[in-house]
N, C-alpha and C positions, 0 to 999 in steps of 0.2 A: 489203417496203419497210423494216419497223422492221430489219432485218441491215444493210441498206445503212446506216443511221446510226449503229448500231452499230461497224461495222467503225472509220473512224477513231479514236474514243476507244481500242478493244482495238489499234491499232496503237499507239499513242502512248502506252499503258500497257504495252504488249509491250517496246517502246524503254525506255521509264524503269527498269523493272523489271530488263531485258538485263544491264545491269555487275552487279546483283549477283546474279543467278542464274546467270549463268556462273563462279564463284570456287568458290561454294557447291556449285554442280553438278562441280565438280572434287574437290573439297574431297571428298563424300558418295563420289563413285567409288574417290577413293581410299582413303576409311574402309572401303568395302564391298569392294574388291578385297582387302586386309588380312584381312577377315574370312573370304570365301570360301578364302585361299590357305590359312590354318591349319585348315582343313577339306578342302583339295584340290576345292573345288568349283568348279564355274562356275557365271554367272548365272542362264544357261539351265536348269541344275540346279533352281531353283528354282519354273520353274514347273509347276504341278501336273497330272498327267497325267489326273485329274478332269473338267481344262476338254477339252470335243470337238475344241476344233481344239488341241489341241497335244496328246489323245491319238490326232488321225488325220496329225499332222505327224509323229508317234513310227513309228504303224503306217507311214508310205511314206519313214522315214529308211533308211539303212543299216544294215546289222544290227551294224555297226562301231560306229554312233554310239548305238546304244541300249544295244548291250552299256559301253561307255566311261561314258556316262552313269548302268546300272545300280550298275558297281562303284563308281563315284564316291559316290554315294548310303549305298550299303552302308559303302563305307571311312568316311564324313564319319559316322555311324551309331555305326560300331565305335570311332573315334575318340573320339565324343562319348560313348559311354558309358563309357569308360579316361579321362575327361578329358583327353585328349593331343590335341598338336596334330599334323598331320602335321611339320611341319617337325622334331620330335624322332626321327622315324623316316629322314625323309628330307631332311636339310637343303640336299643341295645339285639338288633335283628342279627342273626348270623349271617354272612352272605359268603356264597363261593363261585368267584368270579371266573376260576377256570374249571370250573365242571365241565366238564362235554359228557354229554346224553347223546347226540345224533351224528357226530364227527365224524367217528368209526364208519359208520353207514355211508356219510357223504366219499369219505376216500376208498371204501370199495365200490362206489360206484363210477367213481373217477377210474378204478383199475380194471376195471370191468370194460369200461369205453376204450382203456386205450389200450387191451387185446381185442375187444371186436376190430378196433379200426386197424390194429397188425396182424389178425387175420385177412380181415377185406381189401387189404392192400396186397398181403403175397398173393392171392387168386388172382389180381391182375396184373403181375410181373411174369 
């Protein structure tokens, strides 16, 4: 019952908030896109293959998208240690820093965990 009275305020604060977290959320994309491209990376690059579901999104990508992603890694790596950016190497390379290849996969596997664990939770209520 307390969500239900809840929800209006977080709407109406969602709303207020909206104009200026969308400028700012442009704004950060495109500082971060800048960032990734002088390293050749994508976003995706950065998350850690540590976390289980985006080391079993990696295990069932294509072997195309892990190998791309390994040398990505390594180049931005060998980059950072020469302090060079890519673009002195390759300035006229296209680069697309929000691709996602394996995202998708990672967030159903995220949705996937969290109906196993609300089924396995009603069975012992």
């Amino acid at each position: 019952e307390a969500v239900f009275l809840l929800q209006p305020q977080t709407m109406s604060l969602q709303k207020l908030l909206d104009p200026l977290m969308k400028p700012a959320a442009r704004f950060y994309q495109a500082r971060l896109g800048k960032e990734l491209n002088k390293m050749g990376l994508r976003y995706e690059d950065l998350m850690s293959r540590d976390e289980p579901e985006v080391n079993e999104a990696l295990e069932l990508a294509h072997p195309d998208v892990v190998e791309g992603r390994y040398r990505r890694l390594k180049r931005a790596s060998d980059l950072a240690f020469k302090q060079k950016n890519l673009q002195d190497y390759a300035p006229d390379m296209v680069l697309e820093p929000f691709k996602l290849e394996f995202t998708e996969d990672v967030n159903k596997i995220l949705a996937r965990d969290v109906e196993f664990d609300l089924l396995n939770n009603s069975k012992k209520g």
